[in-house]
PDB file with SEQRES, HELIX, SHEET and CRYST1 records, atoms N, CA, C and O in Angstrom:
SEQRES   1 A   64  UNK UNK UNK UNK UNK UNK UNK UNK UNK UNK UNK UNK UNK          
SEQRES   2 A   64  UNK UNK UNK UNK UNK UNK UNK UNK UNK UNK UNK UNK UNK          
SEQRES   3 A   64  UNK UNK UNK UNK UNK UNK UNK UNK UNK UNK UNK UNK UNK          
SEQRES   4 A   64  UNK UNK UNK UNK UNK UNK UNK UNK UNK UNK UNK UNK UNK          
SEQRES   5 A   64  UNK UNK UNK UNK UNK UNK UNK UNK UNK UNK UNK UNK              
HELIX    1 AA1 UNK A    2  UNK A   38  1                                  37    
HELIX    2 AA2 UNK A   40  UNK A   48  1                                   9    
CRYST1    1.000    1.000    1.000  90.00  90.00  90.00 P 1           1          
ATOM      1  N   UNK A   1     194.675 199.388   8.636  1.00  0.00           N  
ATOM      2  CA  UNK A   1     193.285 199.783   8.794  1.00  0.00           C  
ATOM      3  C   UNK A   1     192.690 199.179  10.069  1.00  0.00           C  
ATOM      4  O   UNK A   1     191.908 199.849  10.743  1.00  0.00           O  
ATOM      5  N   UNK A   2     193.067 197.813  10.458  1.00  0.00           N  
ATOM      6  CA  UNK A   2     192.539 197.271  11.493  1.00  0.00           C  
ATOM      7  C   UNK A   2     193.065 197.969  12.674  1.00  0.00           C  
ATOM      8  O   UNK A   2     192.204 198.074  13.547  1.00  0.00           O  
ATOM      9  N   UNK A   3     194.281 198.515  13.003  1.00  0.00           N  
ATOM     10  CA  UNK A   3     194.857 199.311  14.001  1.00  0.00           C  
ATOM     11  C   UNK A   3     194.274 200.741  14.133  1.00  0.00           C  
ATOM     12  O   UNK A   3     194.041 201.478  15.091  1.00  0.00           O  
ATOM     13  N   UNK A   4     194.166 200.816  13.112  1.00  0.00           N  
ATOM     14  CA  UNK A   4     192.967 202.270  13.181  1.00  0.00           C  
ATOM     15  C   UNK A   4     191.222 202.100  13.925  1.00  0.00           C  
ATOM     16  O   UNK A   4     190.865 202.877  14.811  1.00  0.00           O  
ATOM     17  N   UNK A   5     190.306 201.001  13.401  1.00  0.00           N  
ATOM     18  CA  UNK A   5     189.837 200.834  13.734  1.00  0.00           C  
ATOM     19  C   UNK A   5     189.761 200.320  15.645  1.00  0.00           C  
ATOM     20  O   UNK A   5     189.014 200.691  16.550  1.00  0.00           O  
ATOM     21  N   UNK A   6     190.768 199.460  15.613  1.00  0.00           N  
ATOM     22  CA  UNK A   6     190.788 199.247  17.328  1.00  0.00           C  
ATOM     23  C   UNK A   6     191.185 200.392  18.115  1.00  0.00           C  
ATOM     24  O   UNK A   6     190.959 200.279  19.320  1.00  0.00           O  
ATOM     25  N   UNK A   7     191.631 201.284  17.794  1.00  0.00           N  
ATOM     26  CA  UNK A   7     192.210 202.529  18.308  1.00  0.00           C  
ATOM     27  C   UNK A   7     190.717 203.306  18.683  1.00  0.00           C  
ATOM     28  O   UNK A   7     190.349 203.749  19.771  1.00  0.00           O  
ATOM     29  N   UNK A   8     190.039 203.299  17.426  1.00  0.00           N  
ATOM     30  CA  UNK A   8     188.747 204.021  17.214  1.00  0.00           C  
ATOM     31  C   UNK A   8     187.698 203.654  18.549  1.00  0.00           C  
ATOM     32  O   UNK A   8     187.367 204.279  19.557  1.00  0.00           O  
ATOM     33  N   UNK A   9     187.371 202.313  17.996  1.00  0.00           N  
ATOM     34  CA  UNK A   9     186.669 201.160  19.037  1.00  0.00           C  
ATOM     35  C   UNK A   9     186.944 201.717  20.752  1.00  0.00           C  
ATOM     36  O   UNK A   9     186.073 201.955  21.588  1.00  0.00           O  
ATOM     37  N   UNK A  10     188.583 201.828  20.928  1.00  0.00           N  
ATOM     38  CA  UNK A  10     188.934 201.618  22.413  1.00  0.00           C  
ATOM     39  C   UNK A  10     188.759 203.112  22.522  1.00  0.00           C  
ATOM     40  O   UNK A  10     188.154 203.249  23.585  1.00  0.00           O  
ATOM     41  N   UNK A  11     188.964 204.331  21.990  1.00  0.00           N  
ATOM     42  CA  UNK A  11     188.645 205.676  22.381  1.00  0.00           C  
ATOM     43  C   UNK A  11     187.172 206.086  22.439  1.00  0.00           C  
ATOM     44  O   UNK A  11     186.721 206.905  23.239  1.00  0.00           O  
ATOM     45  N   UNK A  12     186.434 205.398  21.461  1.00  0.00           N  
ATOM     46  CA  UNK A  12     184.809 205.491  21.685  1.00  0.00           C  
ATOM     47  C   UNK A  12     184.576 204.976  23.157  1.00  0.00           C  
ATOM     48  O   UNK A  12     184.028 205.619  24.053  1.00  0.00           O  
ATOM     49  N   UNK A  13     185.007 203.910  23.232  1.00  0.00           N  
ATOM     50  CA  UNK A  13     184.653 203.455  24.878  1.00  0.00           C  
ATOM     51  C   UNK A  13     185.442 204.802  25.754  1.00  0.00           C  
ATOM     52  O   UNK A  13     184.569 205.610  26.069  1.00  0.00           O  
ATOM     53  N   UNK A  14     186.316 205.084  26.048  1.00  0.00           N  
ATOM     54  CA  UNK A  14     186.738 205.890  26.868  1.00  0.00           C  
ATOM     55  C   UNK A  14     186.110 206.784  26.946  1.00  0.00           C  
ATOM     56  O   UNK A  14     186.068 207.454  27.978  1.00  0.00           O  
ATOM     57  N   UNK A  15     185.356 207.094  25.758  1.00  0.00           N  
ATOM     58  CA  UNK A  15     184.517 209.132  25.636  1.00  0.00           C  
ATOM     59  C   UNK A  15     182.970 208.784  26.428  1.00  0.00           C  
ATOM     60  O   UNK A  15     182.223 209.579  26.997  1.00  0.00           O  
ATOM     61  N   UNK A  16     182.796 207.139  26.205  1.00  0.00           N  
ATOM     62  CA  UNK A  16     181.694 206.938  26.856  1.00  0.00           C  
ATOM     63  C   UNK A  16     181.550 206.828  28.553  1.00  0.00           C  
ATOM     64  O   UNK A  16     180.618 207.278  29.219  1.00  0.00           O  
ATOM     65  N   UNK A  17     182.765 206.088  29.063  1.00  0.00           N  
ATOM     66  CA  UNK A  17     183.036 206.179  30.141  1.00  0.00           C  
ATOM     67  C   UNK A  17     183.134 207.331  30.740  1.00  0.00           C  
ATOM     68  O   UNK A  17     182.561 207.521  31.813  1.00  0.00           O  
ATOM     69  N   UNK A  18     183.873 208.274  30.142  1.00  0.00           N  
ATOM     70  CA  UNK A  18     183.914 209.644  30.742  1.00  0.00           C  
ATOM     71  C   UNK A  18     182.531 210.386  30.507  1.00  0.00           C  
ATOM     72  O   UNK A  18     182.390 211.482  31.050  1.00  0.00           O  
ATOM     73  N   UNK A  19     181.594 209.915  29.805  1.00  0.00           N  
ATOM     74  CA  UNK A  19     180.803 210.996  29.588  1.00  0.00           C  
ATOM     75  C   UNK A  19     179.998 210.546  30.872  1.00  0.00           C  
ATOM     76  O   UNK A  19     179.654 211.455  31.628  1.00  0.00           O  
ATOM     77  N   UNK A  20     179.532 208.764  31.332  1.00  0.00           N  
ATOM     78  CA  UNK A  20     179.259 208.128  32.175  1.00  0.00           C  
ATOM     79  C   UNK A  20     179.755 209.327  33.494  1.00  0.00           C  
ATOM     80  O   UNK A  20     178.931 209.906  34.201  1.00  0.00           O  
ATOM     81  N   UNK A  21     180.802 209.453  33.568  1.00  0.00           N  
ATOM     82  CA  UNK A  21     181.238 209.874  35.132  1.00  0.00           C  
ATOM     83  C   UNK A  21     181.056 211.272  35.092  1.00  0.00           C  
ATOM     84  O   UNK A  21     180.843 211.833  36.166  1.00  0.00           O  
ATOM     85  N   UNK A  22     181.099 211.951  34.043  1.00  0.00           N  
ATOM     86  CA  UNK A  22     180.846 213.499  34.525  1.00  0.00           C  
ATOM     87  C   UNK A  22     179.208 213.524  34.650  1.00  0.00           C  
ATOM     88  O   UNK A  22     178.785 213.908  35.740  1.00  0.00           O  
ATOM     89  N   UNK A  23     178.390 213.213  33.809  1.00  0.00           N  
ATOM     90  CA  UNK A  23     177.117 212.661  34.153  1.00  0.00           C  
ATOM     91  C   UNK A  23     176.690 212.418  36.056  1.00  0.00           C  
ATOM     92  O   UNK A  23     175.712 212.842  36.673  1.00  0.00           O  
ATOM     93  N   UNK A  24     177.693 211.707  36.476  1.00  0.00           N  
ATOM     94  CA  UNK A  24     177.411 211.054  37.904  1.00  0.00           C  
ATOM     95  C   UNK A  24     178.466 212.402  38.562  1.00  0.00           C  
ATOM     96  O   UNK A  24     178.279 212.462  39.778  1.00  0.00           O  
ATOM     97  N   UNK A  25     179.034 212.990  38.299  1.00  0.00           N  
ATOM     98  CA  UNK A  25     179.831 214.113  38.881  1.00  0.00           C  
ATOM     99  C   UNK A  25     178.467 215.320  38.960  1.00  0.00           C  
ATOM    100  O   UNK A  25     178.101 215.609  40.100  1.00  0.00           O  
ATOM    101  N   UNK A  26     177.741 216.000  37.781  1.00  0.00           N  
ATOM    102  CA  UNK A  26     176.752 216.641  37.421  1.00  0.00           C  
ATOM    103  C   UNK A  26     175.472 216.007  38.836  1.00  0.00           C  
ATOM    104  O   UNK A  26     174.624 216.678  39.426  1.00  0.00           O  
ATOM    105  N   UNK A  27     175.701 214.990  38.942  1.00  0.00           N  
ATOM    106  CA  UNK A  27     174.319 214.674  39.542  1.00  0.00           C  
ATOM    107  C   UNK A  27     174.670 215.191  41.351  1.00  0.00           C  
ATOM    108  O   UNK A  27     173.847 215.629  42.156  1.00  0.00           O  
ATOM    109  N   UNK A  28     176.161 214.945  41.568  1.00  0.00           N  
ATOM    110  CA  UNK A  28     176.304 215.250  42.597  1.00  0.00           C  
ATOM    111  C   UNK A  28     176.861 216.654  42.980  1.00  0.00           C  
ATOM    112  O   UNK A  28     177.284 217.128  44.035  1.00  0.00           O  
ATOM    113  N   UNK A  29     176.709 217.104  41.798  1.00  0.00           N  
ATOM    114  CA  UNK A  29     177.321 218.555  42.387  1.00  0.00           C  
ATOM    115  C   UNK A  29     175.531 219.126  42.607  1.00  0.00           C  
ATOM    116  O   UNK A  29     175.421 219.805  43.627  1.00  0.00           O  
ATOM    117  N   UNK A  30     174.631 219.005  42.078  1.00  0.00           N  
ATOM    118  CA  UNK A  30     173.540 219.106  41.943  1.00  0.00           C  
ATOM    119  C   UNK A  30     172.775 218.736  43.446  1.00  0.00           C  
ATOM    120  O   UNK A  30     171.713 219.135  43.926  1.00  0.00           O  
ATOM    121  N   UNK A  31     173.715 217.882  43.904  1.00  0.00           N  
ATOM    122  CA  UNK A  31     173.079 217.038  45.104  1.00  0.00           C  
ATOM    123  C   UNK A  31     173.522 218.004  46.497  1.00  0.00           C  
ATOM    124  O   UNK A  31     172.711 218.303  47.374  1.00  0.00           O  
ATOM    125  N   UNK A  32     175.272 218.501  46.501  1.00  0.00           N  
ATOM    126  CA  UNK A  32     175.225 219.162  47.462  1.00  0.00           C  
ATOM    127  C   UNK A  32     175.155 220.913  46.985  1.00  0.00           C  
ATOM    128  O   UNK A  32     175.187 221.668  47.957  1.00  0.00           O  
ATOM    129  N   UNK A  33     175.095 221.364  46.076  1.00  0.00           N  
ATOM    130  CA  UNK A  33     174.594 222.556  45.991  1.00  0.00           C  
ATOM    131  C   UNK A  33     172.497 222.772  46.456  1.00  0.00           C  
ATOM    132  O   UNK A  33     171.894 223.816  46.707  1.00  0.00           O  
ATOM    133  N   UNK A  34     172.134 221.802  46.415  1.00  0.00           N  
ATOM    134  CA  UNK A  34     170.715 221.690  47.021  1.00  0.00           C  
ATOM    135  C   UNK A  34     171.195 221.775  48.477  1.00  0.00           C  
ATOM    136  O   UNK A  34     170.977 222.906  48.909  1.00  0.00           O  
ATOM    137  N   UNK A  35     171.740 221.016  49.331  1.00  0.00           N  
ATOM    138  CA  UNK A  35     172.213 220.678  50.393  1.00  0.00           C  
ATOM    139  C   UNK A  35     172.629 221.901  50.759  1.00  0.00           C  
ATOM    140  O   UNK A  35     172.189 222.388  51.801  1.00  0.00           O  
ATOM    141  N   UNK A  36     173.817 222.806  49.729  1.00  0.00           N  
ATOM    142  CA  UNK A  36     174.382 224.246  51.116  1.00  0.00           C  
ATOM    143  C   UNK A  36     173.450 225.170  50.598  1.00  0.00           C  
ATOM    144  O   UNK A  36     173.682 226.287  51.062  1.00  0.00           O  
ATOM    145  N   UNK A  37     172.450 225.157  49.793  1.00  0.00           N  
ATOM    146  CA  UNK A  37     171.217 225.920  49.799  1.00  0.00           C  
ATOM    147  C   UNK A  37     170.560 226.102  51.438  1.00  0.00           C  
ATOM    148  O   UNK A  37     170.645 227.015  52.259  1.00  0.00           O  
ATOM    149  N   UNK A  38     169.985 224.972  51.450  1.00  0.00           N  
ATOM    150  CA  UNK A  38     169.362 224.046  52.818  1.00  0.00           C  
ATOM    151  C   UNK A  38     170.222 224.690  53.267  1.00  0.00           C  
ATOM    152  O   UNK A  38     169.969 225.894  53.291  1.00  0.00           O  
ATOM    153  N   UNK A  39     171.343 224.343  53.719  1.00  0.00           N  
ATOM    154  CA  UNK A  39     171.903 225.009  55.137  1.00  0.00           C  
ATOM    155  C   UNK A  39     172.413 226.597  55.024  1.00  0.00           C  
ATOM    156  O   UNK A  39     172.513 227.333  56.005  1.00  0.00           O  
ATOM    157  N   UNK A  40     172.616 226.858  54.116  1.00  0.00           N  
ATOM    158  CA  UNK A  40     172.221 228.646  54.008  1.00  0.00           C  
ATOM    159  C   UNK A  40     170.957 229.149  54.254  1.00  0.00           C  
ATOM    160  O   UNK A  40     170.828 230.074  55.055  1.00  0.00           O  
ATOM    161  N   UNK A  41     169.912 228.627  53.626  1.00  0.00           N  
ATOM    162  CA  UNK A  41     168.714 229.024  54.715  1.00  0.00           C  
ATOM    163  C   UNK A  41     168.309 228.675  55.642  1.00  0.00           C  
ATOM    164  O   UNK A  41     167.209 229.213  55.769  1.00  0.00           O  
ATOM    165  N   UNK A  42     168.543 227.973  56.562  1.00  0.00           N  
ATOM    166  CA  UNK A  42     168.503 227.371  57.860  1.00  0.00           C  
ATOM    167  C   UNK A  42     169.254 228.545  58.633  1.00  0.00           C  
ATOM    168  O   UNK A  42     168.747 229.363  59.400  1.00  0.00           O  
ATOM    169  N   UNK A  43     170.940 228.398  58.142  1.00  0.00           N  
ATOM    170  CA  UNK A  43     171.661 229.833  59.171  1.00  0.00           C  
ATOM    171  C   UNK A  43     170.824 230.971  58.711  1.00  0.00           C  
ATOM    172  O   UNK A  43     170.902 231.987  59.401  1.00  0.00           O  
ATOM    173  N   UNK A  44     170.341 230.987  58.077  1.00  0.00           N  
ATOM    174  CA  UNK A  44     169.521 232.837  57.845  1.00  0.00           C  
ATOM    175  C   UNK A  44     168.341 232.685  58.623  1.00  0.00           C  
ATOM    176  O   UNK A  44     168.171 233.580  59.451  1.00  0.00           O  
ATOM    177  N   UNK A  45     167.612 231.926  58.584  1.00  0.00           N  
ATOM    178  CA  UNK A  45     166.597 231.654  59.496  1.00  0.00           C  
ATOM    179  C   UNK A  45     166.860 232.250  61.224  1.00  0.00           C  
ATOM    180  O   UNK A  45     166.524 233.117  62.031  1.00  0.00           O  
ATOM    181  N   UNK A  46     167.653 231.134  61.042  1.00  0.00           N  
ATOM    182  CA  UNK A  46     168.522 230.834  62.565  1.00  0.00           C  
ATOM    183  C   UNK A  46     168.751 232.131  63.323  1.00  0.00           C  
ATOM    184  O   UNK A  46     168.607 232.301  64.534  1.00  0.00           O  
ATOM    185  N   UNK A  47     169.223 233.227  62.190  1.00  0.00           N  
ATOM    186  CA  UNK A  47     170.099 234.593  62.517  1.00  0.00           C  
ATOM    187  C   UNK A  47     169.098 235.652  62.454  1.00  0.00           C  
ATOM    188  O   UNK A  47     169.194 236.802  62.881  1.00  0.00           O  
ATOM    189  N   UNK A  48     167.977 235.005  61.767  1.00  0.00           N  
ATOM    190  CA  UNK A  48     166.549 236.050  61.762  1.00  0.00           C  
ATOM    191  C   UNK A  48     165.916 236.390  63.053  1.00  0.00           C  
ATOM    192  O   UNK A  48     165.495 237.439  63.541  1.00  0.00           O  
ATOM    193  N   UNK A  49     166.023 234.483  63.668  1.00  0.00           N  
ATOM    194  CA  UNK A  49     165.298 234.802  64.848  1.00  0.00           C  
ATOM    195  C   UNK A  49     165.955 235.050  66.198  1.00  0.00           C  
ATOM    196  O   UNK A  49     165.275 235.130  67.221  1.00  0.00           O  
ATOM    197  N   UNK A  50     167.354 235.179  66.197  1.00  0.00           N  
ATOM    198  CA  UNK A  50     168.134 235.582  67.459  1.00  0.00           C  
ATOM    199  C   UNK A  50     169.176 236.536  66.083  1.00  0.00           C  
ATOM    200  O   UNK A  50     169.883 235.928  65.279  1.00  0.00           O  
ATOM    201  N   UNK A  51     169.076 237.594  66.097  1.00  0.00           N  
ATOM    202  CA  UNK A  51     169.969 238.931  65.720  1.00  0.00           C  
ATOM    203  C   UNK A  51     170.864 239.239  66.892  1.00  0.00           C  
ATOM    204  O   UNK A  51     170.534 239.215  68.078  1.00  0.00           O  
ATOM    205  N   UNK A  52     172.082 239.542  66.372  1.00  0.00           N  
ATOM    206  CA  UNK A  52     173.155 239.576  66.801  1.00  0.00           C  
ATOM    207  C   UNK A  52     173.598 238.564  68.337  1.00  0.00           C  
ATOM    208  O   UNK A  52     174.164 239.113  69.283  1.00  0.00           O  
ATOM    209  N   UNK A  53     173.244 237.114  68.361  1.00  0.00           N  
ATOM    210  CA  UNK A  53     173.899 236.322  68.907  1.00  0.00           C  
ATOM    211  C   UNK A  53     174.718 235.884  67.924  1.00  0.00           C  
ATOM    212  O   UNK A  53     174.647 235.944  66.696  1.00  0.00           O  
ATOM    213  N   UNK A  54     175.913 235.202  69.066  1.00  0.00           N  
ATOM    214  CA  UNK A  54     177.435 234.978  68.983  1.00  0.00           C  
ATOM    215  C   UNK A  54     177.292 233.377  68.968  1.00  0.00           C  
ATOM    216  O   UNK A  54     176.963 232.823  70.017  1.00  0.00           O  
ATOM    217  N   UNK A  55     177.465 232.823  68.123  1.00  0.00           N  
ATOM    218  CA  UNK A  55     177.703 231.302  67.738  1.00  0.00           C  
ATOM    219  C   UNK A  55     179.338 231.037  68.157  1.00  0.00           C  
ATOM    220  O   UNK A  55     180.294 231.687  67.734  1.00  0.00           O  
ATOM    221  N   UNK A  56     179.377 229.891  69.111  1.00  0.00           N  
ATOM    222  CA  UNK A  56     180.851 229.628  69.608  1.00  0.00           C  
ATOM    223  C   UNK A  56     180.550 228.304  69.145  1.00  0.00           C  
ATOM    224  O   UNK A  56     179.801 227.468  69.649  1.00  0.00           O  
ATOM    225  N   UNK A  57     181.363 228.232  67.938  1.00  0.00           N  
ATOM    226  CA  UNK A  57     181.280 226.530  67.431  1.00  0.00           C  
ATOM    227  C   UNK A  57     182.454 226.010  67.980  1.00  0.00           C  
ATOM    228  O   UNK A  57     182.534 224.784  67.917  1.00  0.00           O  
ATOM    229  N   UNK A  58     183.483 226.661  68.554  1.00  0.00           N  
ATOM    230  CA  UNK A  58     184.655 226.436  68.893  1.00  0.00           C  
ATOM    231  C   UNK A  58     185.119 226.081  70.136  1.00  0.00           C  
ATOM    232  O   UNK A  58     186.159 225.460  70.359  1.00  0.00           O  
ATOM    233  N   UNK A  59     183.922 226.696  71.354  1.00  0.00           N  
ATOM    234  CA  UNK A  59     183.873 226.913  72.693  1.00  0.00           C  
ATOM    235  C   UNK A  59     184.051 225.438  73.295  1.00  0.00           C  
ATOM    236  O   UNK A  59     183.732 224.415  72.690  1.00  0.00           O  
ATOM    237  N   UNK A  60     184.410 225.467  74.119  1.00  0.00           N  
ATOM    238  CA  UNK A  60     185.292 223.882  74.952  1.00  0.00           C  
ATOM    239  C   UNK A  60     183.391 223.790  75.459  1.00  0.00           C  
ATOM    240  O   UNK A  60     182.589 224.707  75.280  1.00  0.00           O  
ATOM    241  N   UNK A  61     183.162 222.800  75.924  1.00  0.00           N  
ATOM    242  CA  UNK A  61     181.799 222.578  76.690  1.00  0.00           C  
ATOM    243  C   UNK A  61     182.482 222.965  78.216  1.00  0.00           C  
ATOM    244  O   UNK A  61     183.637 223.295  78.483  1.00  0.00           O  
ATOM    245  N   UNK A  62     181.375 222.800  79.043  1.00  0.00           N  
ATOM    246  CA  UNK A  62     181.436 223.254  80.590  1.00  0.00           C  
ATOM    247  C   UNK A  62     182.310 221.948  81.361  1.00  0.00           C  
ATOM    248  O   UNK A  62     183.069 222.137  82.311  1.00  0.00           O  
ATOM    249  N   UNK A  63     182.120 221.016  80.936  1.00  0.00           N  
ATOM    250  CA  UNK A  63     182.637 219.584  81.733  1.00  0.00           C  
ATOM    251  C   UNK A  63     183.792 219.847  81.597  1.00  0.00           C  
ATOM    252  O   UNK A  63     184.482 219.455  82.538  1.00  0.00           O  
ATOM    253  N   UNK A  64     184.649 220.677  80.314  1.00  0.00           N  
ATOM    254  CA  UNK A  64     186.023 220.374  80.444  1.00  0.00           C  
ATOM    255  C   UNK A  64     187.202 221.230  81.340  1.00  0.00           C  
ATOM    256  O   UNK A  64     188.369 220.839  81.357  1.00  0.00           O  
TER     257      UNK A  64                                                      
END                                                                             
């Protein structure tokens, strides 16, 4: 009975721990789905006010 019980004891802690981290997982998925909101409307913005310019995120700068 006592091996049952410590078994019990040490898996209650584990369900708590995990519930702990998906909790803090939840908060941050929360954190950057706000975030590529924000930057999805920023590029729509961006593309509102210059229509059909060409974004070269890739382009070498002039110095090189």
């Amino acid at each position: 009975m006592q091996d049952i019980e410590e078994k019990l004891a040490h898996m209650t802690r584990i369900v708590e721990d995990l519930s702990d981290v998906v909790a803090r997982q939840a908060g941050e998925i929360d954190t950057l789905t706000r975030r590529v909101e924000m930057l999805m409307r920023r590029e729509a913005d961006r593309e509102a006010q210059n229509p059909g310019a060409v974004v070269l995120g890739d382009e070498r700068p002039p110095h090189y």
